[in-house]
N, C-alpha and C positions, 0 to 999 in steps of 0.2 A: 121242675127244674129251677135252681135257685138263682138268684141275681148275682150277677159276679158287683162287690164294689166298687167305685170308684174313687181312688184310694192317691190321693194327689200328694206329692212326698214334703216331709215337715224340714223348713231349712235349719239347719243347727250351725250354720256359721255365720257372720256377718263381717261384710268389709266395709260395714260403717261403723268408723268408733260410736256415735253416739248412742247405738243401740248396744246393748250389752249381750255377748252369747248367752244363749242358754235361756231367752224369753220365753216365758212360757205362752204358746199360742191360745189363744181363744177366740172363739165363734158363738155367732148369737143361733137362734134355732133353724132357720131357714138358710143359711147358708151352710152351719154343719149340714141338715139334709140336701144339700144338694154335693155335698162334698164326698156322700156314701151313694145317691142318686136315690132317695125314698123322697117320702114329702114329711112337711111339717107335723102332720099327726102323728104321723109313724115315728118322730124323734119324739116327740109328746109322750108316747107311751115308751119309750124308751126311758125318758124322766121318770116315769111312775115305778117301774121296775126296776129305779136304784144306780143308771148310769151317773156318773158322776158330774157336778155342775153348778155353778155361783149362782143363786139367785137373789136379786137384788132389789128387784119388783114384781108384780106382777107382768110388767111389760120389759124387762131388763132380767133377762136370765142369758147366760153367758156359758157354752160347755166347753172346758179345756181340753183342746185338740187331743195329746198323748196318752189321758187318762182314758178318754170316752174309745178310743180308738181298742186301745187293750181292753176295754170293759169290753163292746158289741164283740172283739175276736174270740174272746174266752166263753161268753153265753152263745151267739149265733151262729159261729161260723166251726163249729164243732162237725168233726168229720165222724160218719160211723168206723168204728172196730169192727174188720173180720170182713 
C-alpha cells in the first residue's frame, strides 16, 4: 500500500506589497521531506534521480517547491492502466 503525501498548498498571492507575487518557494532537504512525509535520504535519492534543485554547497542545496512537486508526481505517483 503506498503512502498517500502530504502535500501542503503553495500560496500564490500575497497581501504584503513587499513581497512580490509569484516567488518562487524553496526548501532546503529536511523540510521538503517532511513536506511529502519521507525522510531525508529518501529526498537524497530523489536528487540523484534528477529532481530538480540549486545547489550551492555541499551543505546548501535548496529544492524549488513547484518544480520538485511536478517532478515526484509524473515519476512516482503514476497510477496503473486498465
Amino acid at each position: 500500500m503506498k503512502r498517500k503525501p502530504k502535500i501542503t498548498p503553495l500560496i500564490t498571492t500575497s497581501s504584503n506589497p513587499a513581497e512580490p507575487v509569484g516567488v518562487r518557494l524553496v526548501l532546503k532537504v529536511p523540510a521538503f521531506g517532511d513536506r511529502w512525509g519521507v525522510k531525508k535520504t529518501t529526498v537524497w535519492k530523489w536528487l540523484k534521480h534528477g529532481m530538480p534543485h540549486l545547489k550551492f554547497s555541499s551543505r546548501n542545496t535548496q529544492i524549488p517547491v513547484a518544480e520538485a512537486d511536478q517532478w515526484i508526481k509524473e515519476n512516482f505517483l503514476r497510477q496503473r492502466e486498465g
